[in-house]
C-alpha positions as a printed Julia matrix, in Angstrom:
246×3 Matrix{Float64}:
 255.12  278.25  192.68
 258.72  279.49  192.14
 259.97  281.61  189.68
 259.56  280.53  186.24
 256.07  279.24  186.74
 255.14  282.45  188.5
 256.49  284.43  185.1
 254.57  281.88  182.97
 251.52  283.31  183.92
 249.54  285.72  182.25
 246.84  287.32  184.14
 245.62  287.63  187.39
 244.46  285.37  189.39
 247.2   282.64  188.91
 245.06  280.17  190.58
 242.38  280.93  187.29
 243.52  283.32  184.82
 240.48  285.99  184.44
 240.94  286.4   180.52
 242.58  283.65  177.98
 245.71  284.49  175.82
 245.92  286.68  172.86
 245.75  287.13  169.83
 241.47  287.03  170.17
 239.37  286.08  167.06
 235.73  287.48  167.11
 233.44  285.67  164.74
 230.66  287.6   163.79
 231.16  290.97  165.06
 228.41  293.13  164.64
 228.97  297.24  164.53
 226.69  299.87  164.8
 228.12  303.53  164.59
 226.75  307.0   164.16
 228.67  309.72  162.93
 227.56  312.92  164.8
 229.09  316.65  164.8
 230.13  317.98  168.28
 231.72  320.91  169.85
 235.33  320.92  168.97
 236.72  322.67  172.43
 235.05  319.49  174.28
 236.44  317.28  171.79
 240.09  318.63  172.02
 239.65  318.71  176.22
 238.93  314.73  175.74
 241.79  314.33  173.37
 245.19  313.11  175.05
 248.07  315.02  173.43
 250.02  314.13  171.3
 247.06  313.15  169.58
 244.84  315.96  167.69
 241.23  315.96  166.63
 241.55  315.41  162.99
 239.47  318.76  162.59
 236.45  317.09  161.33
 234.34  318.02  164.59
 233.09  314.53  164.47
 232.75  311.77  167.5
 231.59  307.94  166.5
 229.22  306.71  168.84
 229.3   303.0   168.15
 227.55  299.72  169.94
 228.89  296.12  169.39
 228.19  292.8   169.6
 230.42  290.03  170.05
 228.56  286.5   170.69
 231.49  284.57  169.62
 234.83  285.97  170.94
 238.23  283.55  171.94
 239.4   283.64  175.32
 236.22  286.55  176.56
 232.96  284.96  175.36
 229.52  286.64  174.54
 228.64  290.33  175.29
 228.45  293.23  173.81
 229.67  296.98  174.16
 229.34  300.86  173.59
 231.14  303.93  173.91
 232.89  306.89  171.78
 235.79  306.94  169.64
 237.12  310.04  167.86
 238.75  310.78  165.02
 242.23  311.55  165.31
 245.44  312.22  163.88
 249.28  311.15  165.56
 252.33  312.7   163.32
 249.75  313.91  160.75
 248.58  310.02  160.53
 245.25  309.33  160.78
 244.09  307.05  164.16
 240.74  306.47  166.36
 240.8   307.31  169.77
 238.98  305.33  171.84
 237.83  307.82  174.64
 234.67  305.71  176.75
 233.95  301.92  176.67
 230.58  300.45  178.48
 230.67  296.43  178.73
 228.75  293.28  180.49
 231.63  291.09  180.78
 234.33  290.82  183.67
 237.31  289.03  181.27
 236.97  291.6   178.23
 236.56  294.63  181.05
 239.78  293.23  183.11
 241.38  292.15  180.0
 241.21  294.81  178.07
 242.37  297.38  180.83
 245.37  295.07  181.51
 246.5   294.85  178.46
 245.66  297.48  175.72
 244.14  299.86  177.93
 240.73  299.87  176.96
 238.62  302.6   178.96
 236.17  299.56  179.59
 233.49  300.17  182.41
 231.3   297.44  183.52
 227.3   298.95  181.84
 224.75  297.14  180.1
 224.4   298.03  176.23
 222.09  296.39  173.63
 222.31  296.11  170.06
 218.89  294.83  168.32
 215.92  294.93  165.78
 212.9   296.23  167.17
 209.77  295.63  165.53
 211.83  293.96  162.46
 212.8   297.38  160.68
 214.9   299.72  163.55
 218.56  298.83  164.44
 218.13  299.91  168.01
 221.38  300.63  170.18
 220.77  301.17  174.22
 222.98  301.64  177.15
 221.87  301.79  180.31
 224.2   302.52  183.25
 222.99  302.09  186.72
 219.52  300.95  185.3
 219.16  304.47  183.51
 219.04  305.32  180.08
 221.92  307.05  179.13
 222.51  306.61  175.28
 220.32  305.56  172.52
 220.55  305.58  168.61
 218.43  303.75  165.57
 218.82  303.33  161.95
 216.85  301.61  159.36
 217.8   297.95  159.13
 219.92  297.32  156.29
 219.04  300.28  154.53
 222.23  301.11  151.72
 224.56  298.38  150.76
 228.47  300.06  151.64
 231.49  298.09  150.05
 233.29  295.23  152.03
 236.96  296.39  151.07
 236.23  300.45  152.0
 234.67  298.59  155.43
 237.49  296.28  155.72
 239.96  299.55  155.27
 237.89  301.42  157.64
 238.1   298.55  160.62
 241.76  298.21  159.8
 242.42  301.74  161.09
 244.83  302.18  163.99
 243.28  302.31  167.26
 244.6   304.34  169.94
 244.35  303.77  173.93
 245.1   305.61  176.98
 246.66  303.09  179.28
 246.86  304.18  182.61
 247.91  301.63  185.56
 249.0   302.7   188.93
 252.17  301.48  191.06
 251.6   300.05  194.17
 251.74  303.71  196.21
 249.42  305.03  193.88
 251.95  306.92  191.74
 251.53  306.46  188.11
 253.74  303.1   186.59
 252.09  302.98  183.55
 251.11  305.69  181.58
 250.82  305.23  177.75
 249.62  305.65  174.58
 248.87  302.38  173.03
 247.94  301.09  169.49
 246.24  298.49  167.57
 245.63  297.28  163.89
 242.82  294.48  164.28
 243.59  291.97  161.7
 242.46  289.24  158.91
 239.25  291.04  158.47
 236.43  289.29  156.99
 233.66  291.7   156.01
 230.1   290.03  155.92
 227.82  292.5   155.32
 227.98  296.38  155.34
 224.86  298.97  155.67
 224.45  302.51  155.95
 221.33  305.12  156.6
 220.22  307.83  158.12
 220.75  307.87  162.25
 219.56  309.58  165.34
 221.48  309.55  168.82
 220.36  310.35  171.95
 222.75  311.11  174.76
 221.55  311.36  178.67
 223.75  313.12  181.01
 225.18  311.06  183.72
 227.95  311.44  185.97
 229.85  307.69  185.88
 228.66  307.57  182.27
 229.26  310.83  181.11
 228.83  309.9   177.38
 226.41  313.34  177.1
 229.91  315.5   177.63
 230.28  315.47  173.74
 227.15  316.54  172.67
 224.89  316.01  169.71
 224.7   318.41  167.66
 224.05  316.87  164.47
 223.94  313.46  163.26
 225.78  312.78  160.31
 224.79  309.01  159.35
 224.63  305.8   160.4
 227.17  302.53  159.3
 225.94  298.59  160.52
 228.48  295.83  159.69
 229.25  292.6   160.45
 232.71  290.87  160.5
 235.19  288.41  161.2
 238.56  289.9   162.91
 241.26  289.59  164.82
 242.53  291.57  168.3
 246.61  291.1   168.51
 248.5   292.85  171.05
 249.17  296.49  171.04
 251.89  298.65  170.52
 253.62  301.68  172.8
 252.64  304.77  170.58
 253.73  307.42  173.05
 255.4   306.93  176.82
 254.41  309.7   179.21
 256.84  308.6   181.9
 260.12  308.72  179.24
């Protein structure tokens, strides 16, 4: 390979790229979040300044499926965001991600910074009337949360407003002495949302502590409600929200 071809590339390996190009549509993205009140010192300690807790005490605990997603595949995928706020503007920080899927995990970290861990979450309806959400790391339990299926009808353009949100990342990628070369804030708008369906209820959570999943660290200590949508949308590249190393 010289030169240009080598810079051509996009991911690693160059013999067979791990993860296709973006932008990435996902066709029939299915949510599940709970809203749940935590303690706010814990919640600032997992908050990368600049960024602030947007006072609100609250952490989303949210599983999703993705069985139709350009350039990663099928899997699906849980973790906690929290609600934030950079230069008084509102954002979610994405602060753990649990996948089964090697492109989206190396893909994802490459790129946008996704805290993505390789775990094995579930999103399904058990016994036709509980929107079950599991996560098992390491063959444990170590998060859980149901909701009635389909239980209030929410609006598609306060859901589509909702998804639209900027997203924030911490983006951390060493140098080849193990010194820091990358170290960023990054953010993301997904794009030409297509709401399908939108649902809310009452919710309980469940969090197991664990020490390589420590989603327990922000506990539960009351659950607000539940939201379950479905959706067309797009993933573009991110943007550099805040440079640590400038």
């Amino acid at each position: 390979m010289n030169q240009e071809e080598i810079l051509s590339l996009y991911s690693m390996p160059a013999a067979s790229p791990s993860y296709g190009r973006p932008p990435c549509r996902f066709i029939n993205r299915e949510f599940f979040t709970i809203c749940y009140e935590s303690d706010p010192a814990l919640i600032r300690q997992a908050v990368p300044e600049p960024l602030k807790p947007d006072g609100s005490n609250t952490v989303l605990y949210e599983w999703i499926k993705m069985p139709d997603s350009s350039g990663f595949g099928s899997y699906e995928e849980s973790g906690i965001v929290i609600p934030c706020t950079f230069d008084g503007e509102p954002c979610n920080f994405t602060a753990q991600m649990y996948l089964n899927n090697g492109p989206a995990i190396l893909g994802g970290r490459e790129i946008w910074g996704f805290p993505k861990k390789w775990g094995h979450p579930s999103l399904e309806v058990k016994e036709t009337e509980t929107l079950t959400g599991t996560l098992h790391y390491n063959d444990i339990l170590v998060a859980m949360g149901t909701m009635p299926f389909k239980y209030n009808v929410l609006d598609d353009k306060a859901v589509a407003g909702a998804i639209a949100r900027t997203q924030v990342n911490l983006k951390l990628i060493p140098d080849v002495d193990g010194s820091l070369k990358i170290a960023q804030l990054t953010a993301y708008n997904l794009e030409d949302i297509v709401v399908k369906g939108a649902w809310s209820g009452p919710a309980r959570l469940s969090l197991i502590p664990h020490v390589n999943a420590p989603v327990a660290d922000l506990p539960v200590k009351a659950c607000i409600g539940g939201k379950h949508y479905i959706a067309d949308l797009t993933l573009p590249y991110a943007r550099v929200l805040h440079d640590y190393l400038n």
